[in-house]
N, C-alpha and C positions, 0 to 999 in steps of 0.2 A: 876626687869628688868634692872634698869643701872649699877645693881652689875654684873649683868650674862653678861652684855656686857663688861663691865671693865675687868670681869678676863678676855674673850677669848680675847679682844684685850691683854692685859699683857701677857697670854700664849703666844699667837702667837708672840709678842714682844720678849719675854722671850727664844725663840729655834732661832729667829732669827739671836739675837745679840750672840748667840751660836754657830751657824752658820756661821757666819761672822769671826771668830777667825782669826787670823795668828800668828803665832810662832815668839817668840822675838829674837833677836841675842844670841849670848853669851851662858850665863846659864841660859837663859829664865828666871829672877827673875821681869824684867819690874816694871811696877807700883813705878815709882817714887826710886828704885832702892831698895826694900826691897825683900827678896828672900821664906819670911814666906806666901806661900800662904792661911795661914788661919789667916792672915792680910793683909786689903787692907786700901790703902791709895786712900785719897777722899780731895778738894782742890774746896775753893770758895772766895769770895772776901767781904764777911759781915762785917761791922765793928758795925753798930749798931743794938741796939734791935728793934724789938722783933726777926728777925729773926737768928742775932748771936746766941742767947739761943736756939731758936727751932729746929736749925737743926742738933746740935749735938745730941737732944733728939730722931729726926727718926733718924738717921744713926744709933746710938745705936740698936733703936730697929729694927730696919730692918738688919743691921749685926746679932743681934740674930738670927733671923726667918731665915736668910741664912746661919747660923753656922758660921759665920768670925765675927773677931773685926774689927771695922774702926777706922783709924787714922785721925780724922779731924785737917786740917790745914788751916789755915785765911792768906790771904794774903791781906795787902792793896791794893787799887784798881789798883794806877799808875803801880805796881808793878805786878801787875795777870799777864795781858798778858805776857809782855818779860819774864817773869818766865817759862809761858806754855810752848813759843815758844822754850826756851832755851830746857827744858825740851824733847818738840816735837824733836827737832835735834838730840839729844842725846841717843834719842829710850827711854827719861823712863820716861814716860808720869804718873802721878797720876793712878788709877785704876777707878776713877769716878773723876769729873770736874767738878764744876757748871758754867757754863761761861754765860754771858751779851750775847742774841742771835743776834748782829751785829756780836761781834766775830769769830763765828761758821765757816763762809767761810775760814779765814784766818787759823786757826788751822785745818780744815779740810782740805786744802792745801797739809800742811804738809806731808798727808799720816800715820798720828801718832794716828789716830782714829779709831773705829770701825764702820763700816758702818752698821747701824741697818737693815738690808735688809729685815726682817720680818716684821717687824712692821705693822700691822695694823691699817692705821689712820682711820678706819669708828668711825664718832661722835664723832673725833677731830676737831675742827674750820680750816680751809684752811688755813688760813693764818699765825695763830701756825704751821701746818704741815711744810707751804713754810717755817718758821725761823727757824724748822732743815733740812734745805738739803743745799746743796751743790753739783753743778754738776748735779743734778737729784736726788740724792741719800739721806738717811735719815741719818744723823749723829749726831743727838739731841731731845730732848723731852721736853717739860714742862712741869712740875704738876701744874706750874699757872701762869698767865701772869698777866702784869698789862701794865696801859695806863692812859690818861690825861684827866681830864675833871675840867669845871669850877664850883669852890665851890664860893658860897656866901651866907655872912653873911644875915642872915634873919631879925633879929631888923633893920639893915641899911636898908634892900628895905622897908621894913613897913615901914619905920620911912619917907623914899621918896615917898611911896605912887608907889612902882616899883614892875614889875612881871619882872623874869630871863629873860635872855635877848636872842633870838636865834638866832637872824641876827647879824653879824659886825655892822648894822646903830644902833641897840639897843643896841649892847656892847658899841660902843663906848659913847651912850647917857647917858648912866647907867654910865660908870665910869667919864663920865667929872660932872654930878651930885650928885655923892657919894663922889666928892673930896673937901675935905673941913677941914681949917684949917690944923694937923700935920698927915692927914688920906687921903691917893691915895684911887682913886675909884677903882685900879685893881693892882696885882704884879704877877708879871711872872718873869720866869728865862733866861737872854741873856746872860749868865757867857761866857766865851770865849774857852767850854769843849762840851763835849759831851751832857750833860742837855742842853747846848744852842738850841744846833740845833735839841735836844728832843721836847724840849717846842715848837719851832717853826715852826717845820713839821706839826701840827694838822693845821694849820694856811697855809701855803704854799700849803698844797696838798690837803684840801678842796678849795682852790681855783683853784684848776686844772695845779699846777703847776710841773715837776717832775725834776729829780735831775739829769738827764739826760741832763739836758741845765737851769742851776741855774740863769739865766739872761733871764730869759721869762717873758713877759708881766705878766703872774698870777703870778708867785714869784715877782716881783717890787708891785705887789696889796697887797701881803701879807706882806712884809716887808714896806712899805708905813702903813698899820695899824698900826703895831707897834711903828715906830715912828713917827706919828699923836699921838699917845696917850704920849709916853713919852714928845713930846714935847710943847702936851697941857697939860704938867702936871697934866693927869688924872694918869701915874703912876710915879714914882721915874726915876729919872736916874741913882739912883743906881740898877736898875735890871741888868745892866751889870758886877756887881759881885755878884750876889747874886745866888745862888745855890738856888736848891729846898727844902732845908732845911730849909734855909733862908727863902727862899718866907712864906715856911709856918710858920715859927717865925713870921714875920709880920702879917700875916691874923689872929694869934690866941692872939696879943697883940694889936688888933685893928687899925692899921697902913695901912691898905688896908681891903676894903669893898667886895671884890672878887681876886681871887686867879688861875693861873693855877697850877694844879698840880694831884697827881695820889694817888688812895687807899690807899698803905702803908703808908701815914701820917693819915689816921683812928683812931688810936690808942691813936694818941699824942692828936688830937683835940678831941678825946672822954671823954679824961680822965679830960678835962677842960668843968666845968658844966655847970656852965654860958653862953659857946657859945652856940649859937643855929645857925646854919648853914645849907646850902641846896646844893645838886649837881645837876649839871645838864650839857649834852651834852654841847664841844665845840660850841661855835656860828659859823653860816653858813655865807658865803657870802649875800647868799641869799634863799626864800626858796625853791629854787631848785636845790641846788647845793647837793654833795651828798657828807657825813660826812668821812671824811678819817683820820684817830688817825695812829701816829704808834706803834707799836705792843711792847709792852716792857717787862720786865723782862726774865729768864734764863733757858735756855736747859743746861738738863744732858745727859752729853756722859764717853763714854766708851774708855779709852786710850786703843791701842794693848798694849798687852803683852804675854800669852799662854794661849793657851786654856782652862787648870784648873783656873787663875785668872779672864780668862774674863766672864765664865761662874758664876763665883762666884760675881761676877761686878754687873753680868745682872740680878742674881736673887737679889741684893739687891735692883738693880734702877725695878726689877719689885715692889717690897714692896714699893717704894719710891712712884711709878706712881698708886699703887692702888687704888681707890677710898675714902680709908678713910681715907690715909696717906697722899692725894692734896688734898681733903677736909680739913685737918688738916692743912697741911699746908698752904693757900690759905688762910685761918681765920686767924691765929695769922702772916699771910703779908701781909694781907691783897691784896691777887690777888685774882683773877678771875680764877677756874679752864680751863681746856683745855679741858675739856668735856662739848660739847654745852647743852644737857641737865642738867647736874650736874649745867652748868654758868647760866642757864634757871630759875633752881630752888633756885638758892639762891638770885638773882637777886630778882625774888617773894616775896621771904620771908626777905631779906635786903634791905630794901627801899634806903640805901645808895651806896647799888653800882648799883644800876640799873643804871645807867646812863654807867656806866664804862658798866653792859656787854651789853647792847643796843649797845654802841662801838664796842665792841670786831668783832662783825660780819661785820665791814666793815674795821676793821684794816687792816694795812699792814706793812708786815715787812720792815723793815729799807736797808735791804741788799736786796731786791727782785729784785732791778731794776739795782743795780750794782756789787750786789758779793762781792768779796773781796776788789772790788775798792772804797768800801762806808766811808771807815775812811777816806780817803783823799778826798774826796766831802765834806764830814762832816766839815773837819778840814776847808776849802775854803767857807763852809755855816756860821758855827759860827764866823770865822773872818770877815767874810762880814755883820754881823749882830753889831759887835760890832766897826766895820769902822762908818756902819750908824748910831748907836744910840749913840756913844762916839767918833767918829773920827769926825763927820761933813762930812761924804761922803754922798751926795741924794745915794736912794735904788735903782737908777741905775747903777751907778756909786763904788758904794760896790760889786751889784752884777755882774756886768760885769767881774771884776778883781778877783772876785771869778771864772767865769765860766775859765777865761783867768789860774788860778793858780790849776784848776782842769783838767783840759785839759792832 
């Protein structure tokens, strides 16, 4: 039953984004300026495993099944966008994309994309749908998303005599008691990047806060938590450079008792035996506040070029989105497929990401509230988080001069 629904939404995906074609300038050769249309070129921002390895493993096979070779190209991350954009300007956009879905707005801007107009989102999550469009319209897809939830060490709460925490009054109990000697009871990421203001959204807009007016009483509650706990040295003050990477280097060499952070570090904490570890939903305000994560990881889209490339595009990203190719993928990246039952079902049977897709259904994407204008809010969130937790500014006072620099 979820294969038979898979394929017709991919069919119907599949004639859509065929549909949608426009003819490129010049000699119509597009796709990143190569003129062999039984080579496409395809363009993502991976640097580490596991997904560096596994993606060139489907493009391969899915360029098979569609008769083309792909050209897989890694670009580091500072470096993606003004590439794309560059790219966008120039009419010769890659033939597929993997982009971070804040991005989506701003390259879809351009005009230098395919608008999927076929697409079939029945028994994709809403709120994946909303992180591919733009304007109304559907310009991206994911095979899996991922999102933040709090992991903690399980010998530390035994050893406290502590159940996970679901309230902010019980995080922050749990970590001012778990902090002891050269071990923070919690670490999270404030770097002064886009992880910043990642980490801090679950935290901000469960408290009813939005990015529409970053100086409201519920964003001062939520950045007021954070720096209550760094300053009762329940966590480090170096969470203001510490990336998510980081944060979980520390959780998994016992240096902090809980952790935020998102599925694709699965892999790293699995592989170390000793850990015994537990996930569980971001904590609430309170218990009636209602759980808001934002929505993360990447839509594939479709650069214009001609109609012979783009059809040959869509039948690869249909193999990419089929059922057993985001189940695949989704596992060794540990995301969360974009199929609410397919996210259902393994949720049941992985006791480790239930929490992540208990999430999933009340995510929201990053750009939903301001479009293309969300990197420059962004940029005015995370500087005002690292004002307050390293400059010495109250989280008024941070965020005021953020609303004032976003404006």
């Amino acid at each position: 039953m979820l294969a038979s629904r898979w394929n017709a939404v991919l069919a119907l995906f599949l004639a859509g984004a065929m549909a949608a074609t426009v003819a490129a300038c010049g000699d119509g050769a597009g796709g990143g300026g190569t003129a062999d249309s039984d080579t496409l070129t395809e363009i993502d921002y991976y640097e580490a495993a596991p997904q560096n390895t596994q993606l060139p493993k489907l493009l391969d096979a899915c360029g098979a099944q569609a008769g083309v070779k792909v050209q897989h190209q890694q670009v580091p991350r500072a470096q993606f966008m003004p590439k794309l954009l560059q790219q966008a300007s120039a009419k010769a956009l890659p033939d597929l994309a993997l982009i971070d879905n804040p991005d989506l707005p701003q390259l879809a801007a351009t005009g230098a994309l395919v608008p999927l107009t076929g697409l079939d989102t029945d028994g994709l999550y809403p709120s994946i749908v909303a992180a591919g469009q733009y304007q109304g319209q559907t310009y991206g897809i994911a095979p899996g998303v991922n999102g933040l939830a709090l992991y903690y060490n399980q010998d530390r709460f035994a050893e406290a005599g502590l159940t996970p925490p679901k309230t902010w009054d019980e995080l922050t109990a749990a970590a001012k008691a778990l902090t002891k000697g050269t071990r923070y009871g919690i670490a999270f990421s404030a770097v002064g990047t886009e992880e910043g203001s990642f980490q801090f959204e679950p935290f901000f807009w469960t408290a009813g806060a939005s990015l529409k007016k970053l100086d409201s009483p519920e964003a001062i509650q939520a950045l007021t938590l954070w720096k209550h706990l760094v300053d009762s040295k329940a966590a480090s003050k170096s969470v203001v450079t510490w990336t998510q990477a980081d944060v979980n280097d520390q959780f998994m060499a016992g240096n902090a008792a809980m952790m935020v952070n998102g599925p694709w570090q699965l892999p790293t904490l699995n592989a170390k035996k000793d850990l015994k570890f537990g996930i569980v939903p971001i904590p609430i305000p309170s218990p009636a506040a209602k759980p808001v994560t934002p929505l993360g990881g990447e839509v594939w889209t479709v650069g214009k070029s001609n109609p012979d490339r783009e059809k040959k595009a869509a039948a690869v990203l249909k193999c990419l989105l089929s059922q057993d190719k985001s189940l695949e993928w989704s596992t060794n990246a540990g995301y969360i497929p974009s199929n609410q039952a397919a996210a259902q079902q393994l949720g049941n049977t992985d006791p480790q990401l239930k929490a992540f897709v208990e999430e999933v259904a009340t995510a929201q994407a990053r750009t939903a509230e301001l479009g293309t204008a969300y990197p420059k809010v962004s940029e005015a969130l995370y500087t005002a988080i690292q004002a307050c937790l390293a400059g010495g500014k109250s989280p008024e006072e941070a965020l005021k001069a953020a609303q004032a620099a976003a404006a």
